[in-house]
MIDONU-273735 format. One record per residue (C-alpha): residue number from 1; x, y, z. Coordinates in steps of 0.05 Angstrom, whole numbers, always signed. Last residue first. Layout:
<atoms>
ATOM  fido       x       y       z
ATOM   NUM       X       Y       Z
...
</atoms>
This chain:
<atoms>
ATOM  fido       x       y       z
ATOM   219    -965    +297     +70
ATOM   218    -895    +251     +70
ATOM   217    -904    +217    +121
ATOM   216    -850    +164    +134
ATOM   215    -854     +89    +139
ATOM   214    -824     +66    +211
ATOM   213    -781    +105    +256
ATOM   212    -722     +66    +259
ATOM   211    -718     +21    +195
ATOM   210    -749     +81    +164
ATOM   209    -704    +139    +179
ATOM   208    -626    +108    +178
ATOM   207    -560    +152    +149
ATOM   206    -507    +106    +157
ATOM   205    -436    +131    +179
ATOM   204    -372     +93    +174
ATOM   203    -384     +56    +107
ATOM   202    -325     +13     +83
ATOM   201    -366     -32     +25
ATOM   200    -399     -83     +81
ATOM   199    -423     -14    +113
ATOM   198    -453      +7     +43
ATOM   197    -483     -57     +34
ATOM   196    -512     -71    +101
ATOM   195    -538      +4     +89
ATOM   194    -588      -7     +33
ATOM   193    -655      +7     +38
ATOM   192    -653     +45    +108
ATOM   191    -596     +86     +83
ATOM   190    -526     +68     +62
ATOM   189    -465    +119     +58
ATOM   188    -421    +171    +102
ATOM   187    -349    +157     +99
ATOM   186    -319    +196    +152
ATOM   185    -241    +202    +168
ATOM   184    -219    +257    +120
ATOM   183    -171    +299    +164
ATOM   182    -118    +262    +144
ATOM   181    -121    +291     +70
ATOM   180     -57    +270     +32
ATOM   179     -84    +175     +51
ATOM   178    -159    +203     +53
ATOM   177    -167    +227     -16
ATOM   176    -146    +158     -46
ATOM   175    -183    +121      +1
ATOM   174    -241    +161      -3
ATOM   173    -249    +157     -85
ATOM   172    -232     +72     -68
ATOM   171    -298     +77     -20
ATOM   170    -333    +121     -70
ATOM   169    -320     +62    -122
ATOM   168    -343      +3     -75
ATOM   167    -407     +51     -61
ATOM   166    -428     +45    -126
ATOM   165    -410     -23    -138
ATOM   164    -454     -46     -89
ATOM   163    -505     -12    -106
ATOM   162    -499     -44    -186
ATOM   161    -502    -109    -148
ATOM   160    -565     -87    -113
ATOM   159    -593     -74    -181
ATOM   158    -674     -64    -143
ATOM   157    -650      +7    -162
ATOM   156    -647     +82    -139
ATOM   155    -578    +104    -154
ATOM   154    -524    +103     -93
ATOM   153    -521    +160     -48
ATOM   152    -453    +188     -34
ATOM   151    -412    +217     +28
ATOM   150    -346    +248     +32
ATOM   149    -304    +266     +99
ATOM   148    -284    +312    +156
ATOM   147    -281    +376    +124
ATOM   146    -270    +430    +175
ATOM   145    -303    +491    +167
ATOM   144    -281    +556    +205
ATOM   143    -213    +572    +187
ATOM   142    -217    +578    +111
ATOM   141    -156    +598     +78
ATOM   140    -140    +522     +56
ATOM   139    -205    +531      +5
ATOM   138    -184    +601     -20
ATOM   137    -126    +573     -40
ATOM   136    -139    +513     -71
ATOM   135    -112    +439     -58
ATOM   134    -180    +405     -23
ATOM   133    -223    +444     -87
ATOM   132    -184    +415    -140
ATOM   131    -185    +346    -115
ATOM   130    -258    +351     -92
ATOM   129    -272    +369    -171
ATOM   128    -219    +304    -193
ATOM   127    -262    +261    -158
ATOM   126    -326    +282    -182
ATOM   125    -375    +329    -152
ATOM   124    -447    +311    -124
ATOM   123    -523    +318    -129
ATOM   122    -571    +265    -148
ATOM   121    -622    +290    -204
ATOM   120    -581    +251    -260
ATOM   119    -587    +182    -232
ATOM   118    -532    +141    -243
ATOM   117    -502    +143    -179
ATOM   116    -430    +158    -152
ATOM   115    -438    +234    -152
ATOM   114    -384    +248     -92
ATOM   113    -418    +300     -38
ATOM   112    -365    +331     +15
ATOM   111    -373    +327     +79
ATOM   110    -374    +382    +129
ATOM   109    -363    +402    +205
ATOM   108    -378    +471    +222
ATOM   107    -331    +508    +260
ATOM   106    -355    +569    +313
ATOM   105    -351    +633    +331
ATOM   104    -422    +642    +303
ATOM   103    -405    +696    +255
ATOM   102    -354    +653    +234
ATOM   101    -403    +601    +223
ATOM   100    -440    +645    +172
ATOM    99    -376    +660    +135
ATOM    98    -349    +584    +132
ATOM    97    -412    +557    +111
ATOM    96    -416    +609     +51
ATOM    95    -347    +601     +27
ATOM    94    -365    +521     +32
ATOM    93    -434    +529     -17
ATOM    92    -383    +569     -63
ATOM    91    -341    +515     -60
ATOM    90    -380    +471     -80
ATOM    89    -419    +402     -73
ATOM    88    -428    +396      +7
ATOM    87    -483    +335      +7
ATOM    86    -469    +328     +97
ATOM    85    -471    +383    +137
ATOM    84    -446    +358    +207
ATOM    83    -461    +390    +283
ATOM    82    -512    +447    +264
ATOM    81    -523    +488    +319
ATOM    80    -509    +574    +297
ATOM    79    -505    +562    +215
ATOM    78    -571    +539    +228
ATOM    77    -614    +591    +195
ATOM    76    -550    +625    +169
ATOM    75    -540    +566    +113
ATOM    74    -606    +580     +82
ATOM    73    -582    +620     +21
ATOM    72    -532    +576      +5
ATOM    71    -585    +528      -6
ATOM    70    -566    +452     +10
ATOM    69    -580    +384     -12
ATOM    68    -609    +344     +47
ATOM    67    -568    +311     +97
ATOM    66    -568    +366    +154
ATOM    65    -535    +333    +216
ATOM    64    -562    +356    +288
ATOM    63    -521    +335    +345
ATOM    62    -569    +328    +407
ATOM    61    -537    +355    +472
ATOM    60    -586    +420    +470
ATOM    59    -651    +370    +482
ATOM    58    -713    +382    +442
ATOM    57    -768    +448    +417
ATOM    56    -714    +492    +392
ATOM    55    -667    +440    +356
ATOM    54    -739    +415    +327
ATOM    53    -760    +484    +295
ATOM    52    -684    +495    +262
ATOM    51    -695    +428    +241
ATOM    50    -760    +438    +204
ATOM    49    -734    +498    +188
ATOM    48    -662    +475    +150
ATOM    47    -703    +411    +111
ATOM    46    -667    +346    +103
ATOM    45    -659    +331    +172
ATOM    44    -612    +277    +209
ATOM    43    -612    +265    +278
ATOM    42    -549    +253    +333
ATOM    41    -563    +228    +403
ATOM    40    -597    +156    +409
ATOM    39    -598    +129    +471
ATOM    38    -663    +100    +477
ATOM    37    -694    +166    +507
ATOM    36    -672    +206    +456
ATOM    35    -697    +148    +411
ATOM    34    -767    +165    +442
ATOM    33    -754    +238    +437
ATOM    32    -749    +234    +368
ATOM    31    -821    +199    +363
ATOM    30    -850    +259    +410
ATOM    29    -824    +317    +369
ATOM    28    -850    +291    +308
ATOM    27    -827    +250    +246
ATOM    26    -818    +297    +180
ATOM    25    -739    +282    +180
ATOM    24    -716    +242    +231
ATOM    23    -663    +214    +201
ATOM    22    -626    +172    +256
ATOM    21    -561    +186    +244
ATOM    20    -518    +116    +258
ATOM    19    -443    +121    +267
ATOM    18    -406     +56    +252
ATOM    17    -347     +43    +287
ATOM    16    -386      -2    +334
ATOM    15    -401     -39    +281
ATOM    14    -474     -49    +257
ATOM    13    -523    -108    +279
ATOM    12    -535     -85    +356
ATOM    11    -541     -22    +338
ATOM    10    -602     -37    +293
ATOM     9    -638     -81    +345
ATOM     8    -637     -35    +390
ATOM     7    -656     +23    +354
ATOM     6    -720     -14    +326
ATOM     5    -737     -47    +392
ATOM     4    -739     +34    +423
ATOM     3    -777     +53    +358
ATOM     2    -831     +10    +385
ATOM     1    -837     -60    +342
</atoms>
């Protein structure tokens, strides 16, 4: 199937509140401007140049989301387009995004990373760590991010009821957060692997590469 049957096909099986990123990450300019063509506006990257490259080469209305774990040091590169920054697991990391996109005259849309997996190389902050962060000071000073939500990546496993459970407990963590914190509305969760789960379990966002663009290159 073209990319254009694998878009299709995909948005006609998720719920209309459900926002799919198409992670385009590695793919070239000419597969992303297929699902441009298809209908498909908002891409996910994992690395700030390769993005930074694309955003120059394609359309201006695309909404670029960077779902890779973040470098402080990087955050200027795209501090000046980036629509969402998804994996957010500090405050230091949200000082910095709030500096570089006041330089921009803009406000940067965020999530915030919850460690829901097993794994010890996946990224993330505990409950009680967003809690402290969402009440401090020097968070609530900050005009120019906006935290619109948490997102989580469940462990790496054929376990799909241990998946499930995963994102069951990050749904109850946003819940909770979400009933003081209005401005939390997003719920980003579920890949290629495993995103009938995570939407099942109170995803709204799904973070898709594969089941769109066929098996990445990784060379």
């Amino acid at each position: 199937m073209s990319i254009t049957d694998n878009l299709q096909k995909l948005k006609s099986e998720i719920p209309k509140n459900v926002t799919l990123v198409a992670v385009s990450k590695t793919k070239p300019v000419c597969d992303i401007l297929e699902a441009y063509e298809a209908g498909q506006r908002i891409f996910g990257e994992n690395k700030i140049q390769e993005m930074v490259d694309k955003h120059e080469d394609l359309p201006k209305d695309i909404k670029w989301h960077m779902i890779g774990h973040l470098q402080r040091n990087k955050v200027k590169y795209m501090a000046h387009f980036v629509d969402l920054i998804h994996g957010v697991d500090s405050l230091k990391t949200l000082k910095e995004i709030n500096k570089q996109a006041l330089k921009h005259d803009r406000v940067i849309n965020c999530l915030l990373q919850v460690k829901i997996a097993q794994e010890e190389s996946k990224f993330g902050l505990s409950e009680n760590e967003i809690k402290t962060i969402l009440n401090s000071e020097e968070f609530n000073a900050f005009e120019n991010i906006n935290v619109v939500g948490l997102m989580g990546m469940a462990s790496f496993t054929a376990d799909k009821n241990q998946v499930r459970a995963e994102f069951s407990s990050l749904n109850e963590i946003f819940k909770e957060l979400s009933t003081p914190n209005k401005q939390l509305t997003t719920l980003s969760m579920g890949m290629s692997g495993d995103y009938k789960t995570a939407i099942e379990e109170g995803s709204t966002m799904i973070r898709v590469g594969s089941s769109i663009f066929g098996t990445r290159n990784y060379s």
